[in-house]
Residue, then its C-alpha position, 0 to 999 in steps of 0.5 A: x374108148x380108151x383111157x389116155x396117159x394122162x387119165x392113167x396118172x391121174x387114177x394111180x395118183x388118186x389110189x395113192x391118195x387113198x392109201x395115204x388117207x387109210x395109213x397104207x402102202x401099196x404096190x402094183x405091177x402092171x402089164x399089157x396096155x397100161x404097160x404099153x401106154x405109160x412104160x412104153x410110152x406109145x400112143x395107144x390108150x388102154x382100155x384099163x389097167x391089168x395088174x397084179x397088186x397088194x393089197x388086194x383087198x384094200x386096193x381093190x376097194x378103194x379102186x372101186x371108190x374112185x371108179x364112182x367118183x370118176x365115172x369110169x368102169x369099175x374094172x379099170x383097176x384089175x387083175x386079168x393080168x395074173x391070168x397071163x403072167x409066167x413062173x418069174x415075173x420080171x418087173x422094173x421099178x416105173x413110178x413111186x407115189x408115197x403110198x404106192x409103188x408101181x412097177x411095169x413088167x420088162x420089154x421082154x417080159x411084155x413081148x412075152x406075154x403078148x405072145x403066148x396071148x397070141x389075139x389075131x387082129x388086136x392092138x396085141x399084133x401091133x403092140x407085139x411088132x413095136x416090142x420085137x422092134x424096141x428089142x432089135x429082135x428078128x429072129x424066131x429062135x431068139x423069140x423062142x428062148x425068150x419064151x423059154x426063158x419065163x414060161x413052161x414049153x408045154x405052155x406054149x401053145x401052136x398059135x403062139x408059133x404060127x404068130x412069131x412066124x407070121x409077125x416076122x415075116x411083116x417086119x422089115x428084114x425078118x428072118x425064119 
């Protein structure tokens, strides 16, 4: 079961609480469902928050606090999101507590990432479709300069081909 918005909210609101109470100022980008439910504001819950933050440390801790307090999983706070991130993270400004300013990745950025994710069969599928859409992109080439734009083209793997391909032959009007 996923974390709804407004439990989200509410997490990031308690983080900053924490940072408050310890004199600290936080900040946090986050990415892949946490981005696609708060910044993007689809239906989707997310199953937790991938992010990268500062710092860390702190953050961490206090995270694992209020995931006690909260009774939920004590990765819902984490940074799997460093793993995917490219050379130029491009992030905008989403919401600022006192102590904590929170930032989601881009559209396009997002997109990006999904992609050279590339998971068959997940919410990453229809959360790639959404981001193509919101983009008005419908072209494989201007998917591919995107790519370009944030990450090496060695890294981008056959996978990641075979599902721009794939994801635009699914939408409306795709062109190859």
């Amino acid at each position: 079961m996923g974390i709804s918005r407004e439990r989200l909210l509410i997490y990031l609101g308690l983080l900053n609480d924490e940072l408050t109470k310890i004199n600290v100022r936080g900040e946090l980008i986050f990415a892949e469902g946490a981005s696609m439910c708060l910044a993007h504001d689809t239906d989707d819950a997310s199953k937790d928050i991938d992010a990268l933050y500062e710092p860390k440390k702190i953050v961490t801790t206090l995270a694992s606090k209020i995931a006690i307090e909260q009774n939920v999983s004590p990765n819902y706070l984490n940074e799997a999101a460093k793993g995917l991130a490219g050379s130029d993270i491009k992030e905008e400004n989403f919401l600022n507590f006192s102590n904590l300013n929170i930032y989601a990745v881009t559209s396009e950025y997002l997109l990006c990432m999904k992609l050279m994710v590339s998971r068959y069969n997940t919410q990453d599928e229809n959360d790639i479709k959404f981001l193509l859409k919101k983009l008005n992109i419908t072209d494989k080439d201007k998917i591919l300069e995107l790519l370009l734009r944030y990450f090496k083209e060695e890294d981008i793997l056959p996978k990641t081909t075979d599902t721009i391909m794939s994801l635009l032959e699914d939408l409306d009007g795709g062109q190859t």
